[in-house]
mmCIF file of the C-alpha atoms, coordinates in Angstrom:
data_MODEL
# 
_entry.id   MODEL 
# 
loop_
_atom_site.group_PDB 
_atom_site.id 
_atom_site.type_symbol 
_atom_site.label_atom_id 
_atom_site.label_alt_id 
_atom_site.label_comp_id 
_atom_site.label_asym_id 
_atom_site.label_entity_id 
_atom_site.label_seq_id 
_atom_site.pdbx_PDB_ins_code 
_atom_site.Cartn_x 
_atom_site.Cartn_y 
_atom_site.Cartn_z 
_atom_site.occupancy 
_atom_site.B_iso_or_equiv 
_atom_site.pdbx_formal_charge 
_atom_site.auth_seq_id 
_atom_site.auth_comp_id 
_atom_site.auth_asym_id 
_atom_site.auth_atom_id 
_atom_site.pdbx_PDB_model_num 
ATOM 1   C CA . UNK A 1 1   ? 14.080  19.215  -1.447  1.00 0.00 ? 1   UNK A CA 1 
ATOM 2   C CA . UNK A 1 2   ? 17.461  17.537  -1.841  1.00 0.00 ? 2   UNK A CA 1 
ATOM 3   C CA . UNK A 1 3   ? 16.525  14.171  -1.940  1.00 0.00 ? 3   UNK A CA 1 
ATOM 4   C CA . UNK A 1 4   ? 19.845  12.658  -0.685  1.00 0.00 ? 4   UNK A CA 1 
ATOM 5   C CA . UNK A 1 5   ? 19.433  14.363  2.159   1.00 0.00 ? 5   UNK A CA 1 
ATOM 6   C CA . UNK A 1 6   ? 15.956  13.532  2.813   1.00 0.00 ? 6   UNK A CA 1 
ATOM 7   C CA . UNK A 1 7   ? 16.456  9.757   2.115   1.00 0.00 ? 7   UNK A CA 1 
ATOM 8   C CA . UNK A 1 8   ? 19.462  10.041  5.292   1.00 0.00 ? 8   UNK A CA 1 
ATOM 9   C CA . UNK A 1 9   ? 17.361  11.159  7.632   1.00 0.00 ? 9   UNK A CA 1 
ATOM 10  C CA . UNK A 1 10  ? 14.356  8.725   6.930   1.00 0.00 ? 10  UNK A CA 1 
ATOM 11  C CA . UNK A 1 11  ? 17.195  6.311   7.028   1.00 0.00 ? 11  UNK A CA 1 
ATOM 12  C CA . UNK A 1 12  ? 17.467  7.414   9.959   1.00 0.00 ? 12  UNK A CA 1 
ATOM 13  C CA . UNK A 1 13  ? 14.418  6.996   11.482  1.00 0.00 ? 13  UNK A CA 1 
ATOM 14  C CA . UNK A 1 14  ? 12.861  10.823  11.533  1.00 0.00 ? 14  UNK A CA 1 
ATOM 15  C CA . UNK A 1 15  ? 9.570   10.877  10.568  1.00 0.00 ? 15  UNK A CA 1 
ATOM 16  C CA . UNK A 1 16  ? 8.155   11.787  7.462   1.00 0.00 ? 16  UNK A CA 1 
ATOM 17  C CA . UNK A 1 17  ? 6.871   15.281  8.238   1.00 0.00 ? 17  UNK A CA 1 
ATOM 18  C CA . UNK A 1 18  ? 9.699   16.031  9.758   1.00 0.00 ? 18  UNK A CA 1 
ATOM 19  C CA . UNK A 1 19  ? 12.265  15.521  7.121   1.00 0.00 ? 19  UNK A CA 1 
ATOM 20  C CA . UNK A 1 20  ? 9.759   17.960  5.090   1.00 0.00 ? 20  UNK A CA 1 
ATOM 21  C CA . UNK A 1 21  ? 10.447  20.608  7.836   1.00 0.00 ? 21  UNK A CA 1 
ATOM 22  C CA . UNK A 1 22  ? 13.992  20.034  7.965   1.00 0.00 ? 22  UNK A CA 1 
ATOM 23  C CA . UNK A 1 23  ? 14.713  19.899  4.138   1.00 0.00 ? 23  UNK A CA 1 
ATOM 24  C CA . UNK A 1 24  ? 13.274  23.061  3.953   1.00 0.00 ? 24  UNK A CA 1 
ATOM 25  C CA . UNK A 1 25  ? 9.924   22.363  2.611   1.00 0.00 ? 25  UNK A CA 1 
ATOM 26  C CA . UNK A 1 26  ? 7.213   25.198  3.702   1.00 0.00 ? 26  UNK A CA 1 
ATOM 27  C CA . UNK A 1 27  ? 5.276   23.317  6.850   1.00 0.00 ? 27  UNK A CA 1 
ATOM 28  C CA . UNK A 1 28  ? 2.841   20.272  7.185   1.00 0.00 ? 28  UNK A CA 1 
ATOM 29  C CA . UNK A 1 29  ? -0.145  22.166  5.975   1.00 0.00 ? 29  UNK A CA 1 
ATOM 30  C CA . UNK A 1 30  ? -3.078  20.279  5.780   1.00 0.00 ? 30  UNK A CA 1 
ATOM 31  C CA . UNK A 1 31  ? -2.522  16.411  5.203   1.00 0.00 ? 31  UNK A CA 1 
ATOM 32  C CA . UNK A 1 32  ? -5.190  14.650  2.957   1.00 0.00 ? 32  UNK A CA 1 
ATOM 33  C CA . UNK A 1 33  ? -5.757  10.997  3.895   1.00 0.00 ? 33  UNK A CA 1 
ATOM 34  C CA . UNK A 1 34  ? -6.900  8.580   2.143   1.00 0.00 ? 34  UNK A CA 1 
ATOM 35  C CA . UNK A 1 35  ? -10.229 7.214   3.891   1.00 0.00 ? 35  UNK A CA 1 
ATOM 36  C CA . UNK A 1 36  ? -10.667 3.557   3.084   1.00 0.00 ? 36  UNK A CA 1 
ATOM 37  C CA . UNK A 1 37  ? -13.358 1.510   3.887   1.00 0.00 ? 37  UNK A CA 1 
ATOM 38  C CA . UNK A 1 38  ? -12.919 -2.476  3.086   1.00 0.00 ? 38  UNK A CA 1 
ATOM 39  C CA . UNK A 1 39  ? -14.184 -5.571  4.053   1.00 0.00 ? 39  UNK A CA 1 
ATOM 40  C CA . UNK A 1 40  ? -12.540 -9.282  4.469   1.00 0.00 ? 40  UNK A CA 1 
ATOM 41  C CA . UNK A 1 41  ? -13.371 -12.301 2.250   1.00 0.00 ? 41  UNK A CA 1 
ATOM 42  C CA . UNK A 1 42  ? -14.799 -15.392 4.260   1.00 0.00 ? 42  UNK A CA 1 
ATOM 43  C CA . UNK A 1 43  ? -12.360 -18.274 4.967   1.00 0.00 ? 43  UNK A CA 1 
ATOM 44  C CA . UNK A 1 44  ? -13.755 -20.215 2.590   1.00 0.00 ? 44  UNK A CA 1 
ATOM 45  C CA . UNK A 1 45  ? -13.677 -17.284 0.181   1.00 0.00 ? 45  UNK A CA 1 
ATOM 46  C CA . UNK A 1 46  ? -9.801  -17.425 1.194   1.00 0.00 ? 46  UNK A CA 1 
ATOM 47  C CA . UNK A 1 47  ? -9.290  -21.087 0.720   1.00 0.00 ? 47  UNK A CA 1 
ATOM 48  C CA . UNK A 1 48  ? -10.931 -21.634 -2.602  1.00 0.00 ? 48  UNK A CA 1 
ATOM 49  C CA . UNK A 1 49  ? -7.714  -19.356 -3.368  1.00 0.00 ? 49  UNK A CA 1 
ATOM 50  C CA . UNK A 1 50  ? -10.441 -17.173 -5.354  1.00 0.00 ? 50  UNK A CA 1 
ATOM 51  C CA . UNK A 1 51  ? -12.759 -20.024 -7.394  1.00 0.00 ? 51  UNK A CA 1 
ATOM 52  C CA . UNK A 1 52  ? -15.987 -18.389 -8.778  1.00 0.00 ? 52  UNK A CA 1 
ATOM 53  C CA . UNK A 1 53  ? -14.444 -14.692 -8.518  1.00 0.00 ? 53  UNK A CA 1 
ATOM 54  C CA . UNK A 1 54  ? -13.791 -12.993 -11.636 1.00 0.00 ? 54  UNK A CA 1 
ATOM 55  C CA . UNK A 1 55  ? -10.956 -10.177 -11.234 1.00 0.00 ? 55  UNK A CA 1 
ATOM 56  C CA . UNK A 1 56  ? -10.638 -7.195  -13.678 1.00 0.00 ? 56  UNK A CA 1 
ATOM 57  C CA . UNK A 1 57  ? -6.394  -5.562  -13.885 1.00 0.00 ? 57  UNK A CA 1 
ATOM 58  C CA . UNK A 1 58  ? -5.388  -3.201  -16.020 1.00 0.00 ? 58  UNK A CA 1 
ATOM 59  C CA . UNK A 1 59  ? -2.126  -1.212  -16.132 1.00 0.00 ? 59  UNK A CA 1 
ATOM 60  C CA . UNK A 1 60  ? -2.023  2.078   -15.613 1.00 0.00 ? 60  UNK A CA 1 
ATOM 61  C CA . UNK A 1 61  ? 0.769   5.197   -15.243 1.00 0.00 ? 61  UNK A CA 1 
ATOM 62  C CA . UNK A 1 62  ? 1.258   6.323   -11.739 1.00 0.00 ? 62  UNK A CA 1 
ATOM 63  C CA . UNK A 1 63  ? 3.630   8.679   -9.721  1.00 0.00 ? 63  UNK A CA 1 
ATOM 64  C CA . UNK A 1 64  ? 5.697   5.789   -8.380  1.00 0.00 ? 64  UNK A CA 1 
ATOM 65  C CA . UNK A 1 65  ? 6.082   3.837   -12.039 1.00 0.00 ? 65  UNK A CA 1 
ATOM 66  C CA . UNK A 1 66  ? 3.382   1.638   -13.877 1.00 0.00 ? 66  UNK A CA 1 
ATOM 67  C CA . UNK A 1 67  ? 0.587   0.091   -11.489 1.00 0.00 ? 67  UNK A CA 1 
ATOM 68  C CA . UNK A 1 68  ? -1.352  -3.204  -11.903 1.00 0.00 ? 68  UNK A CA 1 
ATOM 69  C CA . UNK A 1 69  ? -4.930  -2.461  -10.461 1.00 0.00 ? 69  UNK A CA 1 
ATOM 70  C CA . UNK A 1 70  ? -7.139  -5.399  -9.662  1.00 0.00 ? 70  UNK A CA 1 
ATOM 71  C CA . UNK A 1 71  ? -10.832 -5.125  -9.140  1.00 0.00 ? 71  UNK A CA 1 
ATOM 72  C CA . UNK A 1 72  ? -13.506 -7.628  -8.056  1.00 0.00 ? 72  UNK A CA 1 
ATOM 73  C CA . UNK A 1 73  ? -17.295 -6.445  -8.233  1.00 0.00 ? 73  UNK A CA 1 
ATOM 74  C CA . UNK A 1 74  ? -17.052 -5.149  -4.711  1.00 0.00 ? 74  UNK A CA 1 
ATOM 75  C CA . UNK A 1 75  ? -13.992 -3.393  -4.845  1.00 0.00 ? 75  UNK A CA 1 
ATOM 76  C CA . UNK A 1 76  ? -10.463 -2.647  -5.136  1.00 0.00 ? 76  UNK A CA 1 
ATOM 77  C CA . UNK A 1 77  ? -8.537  -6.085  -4.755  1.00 0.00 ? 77  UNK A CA 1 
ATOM 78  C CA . UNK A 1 78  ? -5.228  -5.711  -5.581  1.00 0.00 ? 78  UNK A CA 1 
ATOM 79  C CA . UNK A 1 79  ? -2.782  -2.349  -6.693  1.00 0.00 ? 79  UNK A CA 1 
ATOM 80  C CA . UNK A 1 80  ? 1.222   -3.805  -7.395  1.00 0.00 ? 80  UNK A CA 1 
ATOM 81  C CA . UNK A 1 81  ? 4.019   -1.708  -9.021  1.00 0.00 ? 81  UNK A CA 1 
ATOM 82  C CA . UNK A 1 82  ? 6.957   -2.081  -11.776 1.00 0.00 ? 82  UNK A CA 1 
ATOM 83  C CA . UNK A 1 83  ? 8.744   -0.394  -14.157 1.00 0.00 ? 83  UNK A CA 1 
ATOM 84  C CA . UNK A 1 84  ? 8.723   -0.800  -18.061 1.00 0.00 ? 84  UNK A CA 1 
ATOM 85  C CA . UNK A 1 85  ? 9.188   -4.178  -19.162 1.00 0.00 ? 85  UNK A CA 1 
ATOM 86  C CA . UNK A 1 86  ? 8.386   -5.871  -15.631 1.00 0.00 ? 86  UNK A CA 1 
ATOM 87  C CA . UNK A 1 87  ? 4.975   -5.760  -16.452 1.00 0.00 ? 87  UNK A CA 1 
ATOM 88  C CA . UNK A 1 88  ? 4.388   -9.968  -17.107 1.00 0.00 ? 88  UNK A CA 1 
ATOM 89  C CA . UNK A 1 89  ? 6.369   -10.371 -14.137 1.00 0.00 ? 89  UNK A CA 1 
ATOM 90  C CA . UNK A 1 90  ? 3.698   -8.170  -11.831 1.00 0.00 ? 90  UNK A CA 1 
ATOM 91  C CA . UNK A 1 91  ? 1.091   -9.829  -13.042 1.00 0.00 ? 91  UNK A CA 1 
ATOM 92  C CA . UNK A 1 92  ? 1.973   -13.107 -12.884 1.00 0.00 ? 92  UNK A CA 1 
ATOM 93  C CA . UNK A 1 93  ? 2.694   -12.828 -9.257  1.00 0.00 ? 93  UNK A CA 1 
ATOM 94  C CA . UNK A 1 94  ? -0.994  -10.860 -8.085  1.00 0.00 ? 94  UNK A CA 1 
ATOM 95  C CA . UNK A 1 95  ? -2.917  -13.817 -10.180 1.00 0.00 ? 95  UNK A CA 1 
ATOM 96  C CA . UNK A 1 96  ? -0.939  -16.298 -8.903  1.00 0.00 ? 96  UNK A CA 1 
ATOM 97  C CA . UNK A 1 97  ? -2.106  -15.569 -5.262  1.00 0.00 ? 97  UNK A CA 1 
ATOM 98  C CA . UNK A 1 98  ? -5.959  -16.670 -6.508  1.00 0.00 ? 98  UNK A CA 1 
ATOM 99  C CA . UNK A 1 99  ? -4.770  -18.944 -9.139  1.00 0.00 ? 99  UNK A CA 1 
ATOM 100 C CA . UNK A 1 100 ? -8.535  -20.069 -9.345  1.00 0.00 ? 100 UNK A CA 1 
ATOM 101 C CA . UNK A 1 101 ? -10.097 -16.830 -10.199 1.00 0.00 ? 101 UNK A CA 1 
ATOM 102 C CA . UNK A 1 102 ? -10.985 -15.800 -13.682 1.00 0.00 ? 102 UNK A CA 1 
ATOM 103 C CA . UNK A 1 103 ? -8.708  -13.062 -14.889 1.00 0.00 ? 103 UNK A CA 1 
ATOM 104 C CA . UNK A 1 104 ? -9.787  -10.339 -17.350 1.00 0.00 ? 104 UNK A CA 1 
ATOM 105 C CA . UNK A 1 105 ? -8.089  -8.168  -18.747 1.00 0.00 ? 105 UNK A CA 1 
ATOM 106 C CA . UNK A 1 106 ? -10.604 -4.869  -18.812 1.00 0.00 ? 106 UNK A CA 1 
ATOM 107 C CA . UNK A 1 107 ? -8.599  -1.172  -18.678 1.00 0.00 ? 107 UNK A CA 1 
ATOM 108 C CA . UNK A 1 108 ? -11.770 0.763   -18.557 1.00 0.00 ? 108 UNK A CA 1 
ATOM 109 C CA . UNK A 1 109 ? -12.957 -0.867  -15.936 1.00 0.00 ? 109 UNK A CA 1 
ATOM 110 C CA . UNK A 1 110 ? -9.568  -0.345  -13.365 1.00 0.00 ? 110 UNK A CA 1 
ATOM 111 C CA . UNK A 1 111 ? -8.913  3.421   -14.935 1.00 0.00 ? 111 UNK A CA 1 
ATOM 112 C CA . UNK A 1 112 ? -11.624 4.801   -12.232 1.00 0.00 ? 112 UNK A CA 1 
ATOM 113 C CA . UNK A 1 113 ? -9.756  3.060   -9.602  1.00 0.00 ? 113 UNK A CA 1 
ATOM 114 C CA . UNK A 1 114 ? -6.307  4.213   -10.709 1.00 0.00 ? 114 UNK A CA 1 
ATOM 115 C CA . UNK A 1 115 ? -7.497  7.620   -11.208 1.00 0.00 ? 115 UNK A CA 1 
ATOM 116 C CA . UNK A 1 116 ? -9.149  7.681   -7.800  1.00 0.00 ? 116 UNK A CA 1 
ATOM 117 C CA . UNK A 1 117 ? -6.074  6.087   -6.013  1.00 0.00 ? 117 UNK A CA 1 
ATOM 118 C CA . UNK A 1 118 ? -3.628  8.701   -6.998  1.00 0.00 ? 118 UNK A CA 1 
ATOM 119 C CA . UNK A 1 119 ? -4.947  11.875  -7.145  1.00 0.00 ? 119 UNK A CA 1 
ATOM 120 C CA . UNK A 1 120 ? -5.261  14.024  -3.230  1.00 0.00 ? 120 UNK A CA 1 
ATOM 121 C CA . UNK A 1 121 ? -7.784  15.933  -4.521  1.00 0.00 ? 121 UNK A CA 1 
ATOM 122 C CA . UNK A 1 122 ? -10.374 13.064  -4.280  1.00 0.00 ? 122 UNK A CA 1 
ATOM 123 C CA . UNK A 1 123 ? -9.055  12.099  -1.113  1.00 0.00 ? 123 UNK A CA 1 
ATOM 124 C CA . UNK A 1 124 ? -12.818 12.679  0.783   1.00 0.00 ? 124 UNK A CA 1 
ATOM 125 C CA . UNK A 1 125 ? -13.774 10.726  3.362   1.00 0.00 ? 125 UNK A CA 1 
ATOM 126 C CA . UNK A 1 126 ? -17.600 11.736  2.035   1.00 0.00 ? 126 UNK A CA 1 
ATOM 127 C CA . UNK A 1 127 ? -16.079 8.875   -1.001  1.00 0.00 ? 127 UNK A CA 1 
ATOM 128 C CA . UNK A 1 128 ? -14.224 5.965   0.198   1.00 0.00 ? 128 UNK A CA 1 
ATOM 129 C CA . UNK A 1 129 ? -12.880 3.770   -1.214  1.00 0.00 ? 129 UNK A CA 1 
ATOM 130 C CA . UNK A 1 130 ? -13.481 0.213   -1.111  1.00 0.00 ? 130 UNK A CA 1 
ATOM 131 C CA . UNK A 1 131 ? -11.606 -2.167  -0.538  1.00 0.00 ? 131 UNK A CA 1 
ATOM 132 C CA . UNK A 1 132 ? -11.783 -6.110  -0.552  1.00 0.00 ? 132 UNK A CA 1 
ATOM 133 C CA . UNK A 1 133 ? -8.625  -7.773  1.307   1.00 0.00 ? 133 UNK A CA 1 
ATOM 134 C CA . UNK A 1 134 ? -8.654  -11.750 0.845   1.00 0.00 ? 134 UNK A CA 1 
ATOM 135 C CA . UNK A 1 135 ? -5.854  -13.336 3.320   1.00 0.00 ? 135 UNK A CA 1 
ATOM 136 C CA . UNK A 1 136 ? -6.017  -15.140 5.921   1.00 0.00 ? 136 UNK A CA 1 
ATOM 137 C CA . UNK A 1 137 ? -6.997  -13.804 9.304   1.00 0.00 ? 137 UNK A CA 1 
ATOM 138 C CA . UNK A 1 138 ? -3.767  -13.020 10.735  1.00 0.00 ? 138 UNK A CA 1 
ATOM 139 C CA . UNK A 1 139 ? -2.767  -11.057 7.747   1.00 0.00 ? 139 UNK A CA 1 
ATOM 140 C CA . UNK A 1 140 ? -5.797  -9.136  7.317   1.00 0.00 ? 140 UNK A CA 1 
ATOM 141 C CA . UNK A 1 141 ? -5.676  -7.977  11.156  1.00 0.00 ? 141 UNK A CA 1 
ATOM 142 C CA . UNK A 1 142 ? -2.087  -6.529  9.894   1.00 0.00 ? 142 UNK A CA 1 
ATOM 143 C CA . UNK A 1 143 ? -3.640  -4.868  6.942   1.00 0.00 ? 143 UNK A CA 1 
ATOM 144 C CA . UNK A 1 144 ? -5.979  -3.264  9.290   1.00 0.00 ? 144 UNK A CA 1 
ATOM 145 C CA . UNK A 1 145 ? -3.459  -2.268  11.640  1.00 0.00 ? 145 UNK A CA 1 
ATOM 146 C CA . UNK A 1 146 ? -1.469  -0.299  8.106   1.00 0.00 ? 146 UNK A CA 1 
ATOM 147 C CA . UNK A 1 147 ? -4.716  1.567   8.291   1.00 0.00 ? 147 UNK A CA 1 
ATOM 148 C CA . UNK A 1 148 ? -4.636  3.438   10.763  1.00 0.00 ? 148 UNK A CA 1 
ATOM 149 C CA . UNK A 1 149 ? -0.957  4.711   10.333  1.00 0.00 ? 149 UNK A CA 1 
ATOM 150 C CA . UNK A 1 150 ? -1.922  8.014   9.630   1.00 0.00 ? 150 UNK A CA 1 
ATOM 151 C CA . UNK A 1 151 ? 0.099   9.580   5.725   1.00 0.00 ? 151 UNK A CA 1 
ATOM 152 C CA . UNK A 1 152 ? 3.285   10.942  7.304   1.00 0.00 ? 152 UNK A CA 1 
ATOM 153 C CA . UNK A 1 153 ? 3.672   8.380   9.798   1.00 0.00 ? 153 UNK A CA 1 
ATOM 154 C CA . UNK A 1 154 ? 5.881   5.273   10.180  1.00 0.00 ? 154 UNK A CA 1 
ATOM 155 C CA . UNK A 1 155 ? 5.721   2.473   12.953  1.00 0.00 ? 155 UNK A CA 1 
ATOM 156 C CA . UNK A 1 156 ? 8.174   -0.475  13.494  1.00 0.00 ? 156 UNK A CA 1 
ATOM 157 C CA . UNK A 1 157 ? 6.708   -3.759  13.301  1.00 0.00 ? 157 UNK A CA 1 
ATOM 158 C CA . UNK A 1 158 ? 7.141   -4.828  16.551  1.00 0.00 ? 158 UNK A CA 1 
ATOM 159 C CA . UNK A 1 159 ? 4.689   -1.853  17.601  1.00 0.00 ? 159 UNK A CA 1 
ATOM 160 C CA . UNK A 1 160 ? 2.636   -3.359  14.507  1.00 0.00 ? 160 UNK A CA 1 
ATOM 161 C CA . UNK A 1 161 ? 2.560   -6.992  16.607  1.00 0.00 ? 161 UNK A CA 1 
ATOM 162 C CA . UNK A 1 162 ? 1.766   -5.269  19.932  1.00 0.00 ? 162 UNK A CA 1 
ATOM 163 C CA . UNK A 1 163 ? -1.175  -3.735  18.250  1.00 0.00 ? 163 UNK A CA 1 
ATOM 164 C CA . UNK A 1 164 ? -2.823  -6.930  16.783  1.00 0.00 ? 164 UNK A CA 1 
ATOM 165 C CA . UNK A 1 165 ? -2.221  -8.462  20.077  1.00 0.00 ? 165 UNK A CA 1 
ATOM 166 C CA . UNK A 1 166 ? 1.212   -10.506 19.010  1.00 0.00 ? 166 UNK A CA 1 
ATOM 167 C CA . UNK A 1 167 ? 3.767   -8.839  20.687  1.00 0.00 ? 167 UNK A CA 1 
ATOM 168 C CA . UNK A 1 168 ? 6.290   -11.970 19.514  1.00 0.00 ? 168 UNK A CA 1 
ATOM 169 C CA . UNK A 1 169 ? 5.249   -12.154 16.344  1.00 0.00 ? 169 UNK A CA 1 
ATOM 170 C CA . UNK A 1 170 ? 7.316   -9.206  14.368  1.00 0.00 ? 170 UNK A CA 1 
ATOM 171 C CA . UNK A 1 171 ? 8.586   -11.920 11.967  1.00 0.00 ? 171 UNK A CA 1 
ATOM 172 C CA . UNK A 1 172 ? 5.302   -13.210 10.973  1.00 0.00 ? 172 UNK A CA 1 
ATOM 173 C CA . UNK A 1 173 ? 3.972   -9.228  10.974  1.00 0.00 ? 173 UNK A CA 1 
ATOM 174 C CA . UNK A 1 174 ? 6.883   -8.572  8.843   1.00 0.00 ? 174 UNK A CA 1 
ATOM 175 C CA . UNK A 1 175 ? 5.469   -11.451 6.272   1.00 0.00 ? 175 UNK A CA 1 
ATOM 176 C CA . UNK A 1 176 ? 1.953   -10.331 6.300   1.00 0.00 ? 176 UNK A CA 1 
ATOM 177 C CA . UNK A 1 177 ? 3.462   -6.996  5.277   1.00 0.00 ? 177 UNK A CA 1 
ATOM 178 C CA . UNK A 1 178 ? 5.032   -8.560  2.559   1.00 0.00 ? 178 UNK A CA 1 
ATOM 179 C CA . UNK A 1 179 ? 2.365   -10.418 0.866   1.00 0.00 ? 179 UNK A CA 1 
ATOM 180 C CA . UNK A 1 180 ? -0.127  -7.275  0.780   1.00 0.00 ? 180 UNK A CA 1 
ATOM 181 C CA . UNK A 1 181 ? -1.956  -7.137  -2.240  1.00 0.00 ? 181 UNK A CA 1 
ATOM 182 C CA . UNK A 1 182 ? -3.030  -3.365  -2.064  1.00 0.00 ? 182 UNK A CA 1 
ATOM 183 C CA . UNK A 1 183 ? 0.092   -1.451  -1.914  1.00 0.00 ? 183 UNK A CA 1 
ATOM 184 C CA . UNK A 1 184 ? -0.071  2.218   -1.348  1.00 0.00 ? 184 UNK A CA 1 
ATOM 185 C CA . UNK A 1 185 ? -3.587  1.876   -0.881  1.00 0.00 ? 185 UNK A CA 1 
ATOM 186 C CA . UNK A 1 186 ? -2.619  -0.670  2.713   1.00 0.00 ? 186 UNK A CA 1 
ATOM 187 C CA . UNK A 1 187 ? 0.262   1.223   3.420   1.00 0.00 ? 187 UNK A CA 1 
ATOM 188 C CA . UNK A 1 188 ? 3.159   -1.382  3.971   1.00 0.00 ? 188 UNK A CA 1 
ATOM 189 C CA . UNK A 1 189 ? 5.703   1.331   2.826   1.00 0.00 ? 189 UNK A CA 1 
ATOM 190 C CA . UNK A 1 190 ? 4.636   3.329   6.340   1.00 0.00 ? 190 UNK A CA 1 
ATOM 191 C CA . UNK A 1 191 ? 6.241   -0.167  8.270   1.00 0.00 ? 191 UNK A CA 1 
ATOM 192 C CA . UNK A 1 192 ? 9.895   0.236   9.190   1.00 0.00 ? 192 UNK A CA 1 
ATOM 193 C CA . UNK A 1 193 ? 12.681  -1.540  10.787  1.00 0.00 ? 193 UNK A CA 1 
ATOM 194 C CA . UNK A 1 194 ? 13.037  -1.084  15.195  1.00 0.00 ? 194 UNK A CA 1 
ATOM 195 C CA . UNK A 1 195 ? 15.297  1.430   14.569  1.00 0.00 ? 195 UNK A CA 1 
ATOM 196 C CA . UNK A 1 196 ? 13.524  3.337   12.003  1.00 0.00 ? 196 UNK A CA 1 
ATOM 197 C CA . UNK A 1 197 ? 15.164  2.029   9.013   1.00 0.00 ? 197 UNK A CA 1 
ATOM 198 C CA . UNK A 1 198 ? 13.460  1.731   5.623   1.00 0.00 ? 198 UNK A CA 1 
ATOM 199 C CA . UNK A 1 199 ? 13.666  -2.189  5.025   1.00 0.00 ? 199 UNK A CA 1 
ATOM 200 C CA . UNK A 1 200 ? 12.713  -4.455  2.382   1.00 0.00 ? 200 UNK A CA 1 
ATOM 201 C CA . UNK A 1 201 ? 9.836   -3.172  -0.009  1.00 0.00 ? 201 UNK A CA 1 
ATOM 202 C CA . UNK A 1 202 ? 8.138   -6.213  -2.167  1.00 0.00 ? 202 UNK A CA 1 
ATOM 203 C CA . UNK A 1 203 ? 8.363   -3.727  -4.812  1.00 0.00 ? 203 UNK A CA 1 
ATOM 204 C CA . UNK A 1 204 ? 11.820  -2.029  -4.075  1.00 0.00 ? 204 UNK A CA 1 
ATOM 205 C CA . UNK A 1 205 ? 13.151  0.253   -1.887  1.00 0.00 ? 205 UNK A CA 1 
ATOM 206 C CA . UNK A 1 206 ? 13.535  3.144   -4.011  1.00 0.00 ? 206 UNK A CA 1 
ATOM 207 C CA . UNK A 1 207 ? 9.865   2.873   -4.449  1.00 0.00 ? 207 UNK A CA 1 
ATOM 208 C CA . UNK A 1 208 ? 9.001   2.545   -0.863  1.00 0.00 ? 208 UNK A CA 1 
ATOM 209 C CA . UNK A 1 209 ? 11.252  5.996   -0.521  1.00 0.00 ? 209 UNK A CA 1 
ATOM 210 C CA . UNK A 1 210 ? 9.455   7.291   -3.302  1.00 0.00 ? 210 UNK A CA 1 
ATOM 211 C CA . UNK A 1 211 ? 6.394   6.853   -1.890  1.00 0.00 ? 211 UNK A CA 1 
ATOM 212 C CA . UNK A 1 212 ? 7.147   8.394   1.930   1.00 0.00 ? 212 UNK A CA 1 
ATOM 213 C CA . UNK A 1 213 ? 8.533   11.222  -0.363  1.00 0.00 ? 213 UNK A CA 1 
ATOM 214 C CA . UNK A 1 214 ? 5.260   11.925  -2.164  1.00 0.00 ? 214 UNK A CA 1 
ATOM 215 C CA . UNK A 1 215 ? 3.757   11.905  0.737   1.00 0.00 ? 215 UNK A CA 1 
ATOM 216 C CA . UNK A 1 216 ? 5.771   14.216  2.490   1.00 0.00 ? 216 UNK A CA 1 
ATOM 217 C CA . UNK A 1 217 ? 5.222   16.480  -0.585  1.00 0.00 ? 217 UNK A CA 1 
ATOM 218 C CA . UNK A 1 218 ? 1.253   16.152  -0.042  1.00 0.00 ? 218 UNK A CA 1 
ATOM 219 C CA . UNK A 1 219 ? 1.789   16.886  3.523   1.00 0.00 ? 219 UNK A CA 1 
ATOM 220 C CA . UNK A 1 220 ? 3.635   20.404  2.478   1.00 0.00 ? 220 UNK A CA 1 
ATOM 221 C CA . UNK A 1 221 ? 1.268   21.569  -0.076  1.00 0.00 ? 221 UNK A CA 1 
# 
């Protein structure tokens, strides 16, 4: 597709899917999703800002650049992005949000994950994937609410704070968003702006457009 084009009209606020259709790509087809099932840490899991977990990352190459993936022994914990060289910088800032965890370094133990996360062909709901969100309340009721945007979809935050019951609270939505710690996986990149705009991406707009891209692309195939 021409992507100039196709970055316009998300721009502008058209859907997903239907930028596919109207760059020319072949239909919708069948879209895969990717069927999560997660649970919350307790609050005091929460406040002991992760004391007595010990959290497994390893980088690993993925469609939208290199990907930190964090793993606890129930789950996926944590999935950031950068490019070459931003690597110390990534994860500094996902083990800084449970400074009191132990961090290990273990590849072969995050490769499953990675390989799991992005590849649609074991997109099953027969084998979920699980996911562990630590945050506090409020933000995990926002990560839920990213769940069930469906791939190909996009919804403004304020609808995002009428769901959860805080119709005022777009701002503080718009924060949660931000300080996900399982990108792609939680889709921020499906929240946009009132008027449809693609806003601020903690990992960069051209990656957030990536992403709604690649999906598109599954979509089509």
């Amino acid at each position: 597709m021409t992507l100039d084009h196709a970055r316009r009209l998300l721009d502008q606020g058209m859907p997903v899917l239907e930028t596919a259709l109207e760059v020319g790509m072949s239909g919708p087809g069948r879209l895969h999703d990717l069927f999560v099932t997660h649970e919350a840490m307790s609050p005091g899991n929460y406040k002991s800002r992760g004391a007595g977990l010990v959290m497994r990352h390893g980088f690993h190459v993925s469609p939208f650049g290199i990907a930190l993936v964090m793993t606890t022994d129930r789950g996926l914990a944590g999935l950031a992005f950068c490019d070459v060289g931003g690597e110390r910088a990534a994860l500094a800032d996902m083990t800084g949000r449970w400074p009191n965890a132990t961090h290990v370094e273990d590849v072969a133990a995050t490769a499953p994950f990675a390989a799991r996360i992005f590849d649609p062909r074991r997109w099953r709901r027969e084998e979920p994937l699980r996911v562990v969100l630590i945050g506090t309340d409020f933000q995990v009721r926002v990560w839920e609410a990213l769940l069930r945007i469906p791939p190909g979809r996009a919804k403004p935050y304020s609808t995002i704070a009428a769901e959860i019951g805080a119709p005022r609270a777009s701002r503080a939505v718009g924060a949660a968003i931000g300080a996900n710690p399982v990108s792609f996986v939680v889709p921020c990149h499906r929240a946009v702006g009132k008027s449809g705009a693609l806003t601020g991406y903690h990992w960069g707009l051209t990656r957030k457009r990536a992403m709604l891209g690649w999906e598109a692309g599954q979509a089509a195939g």
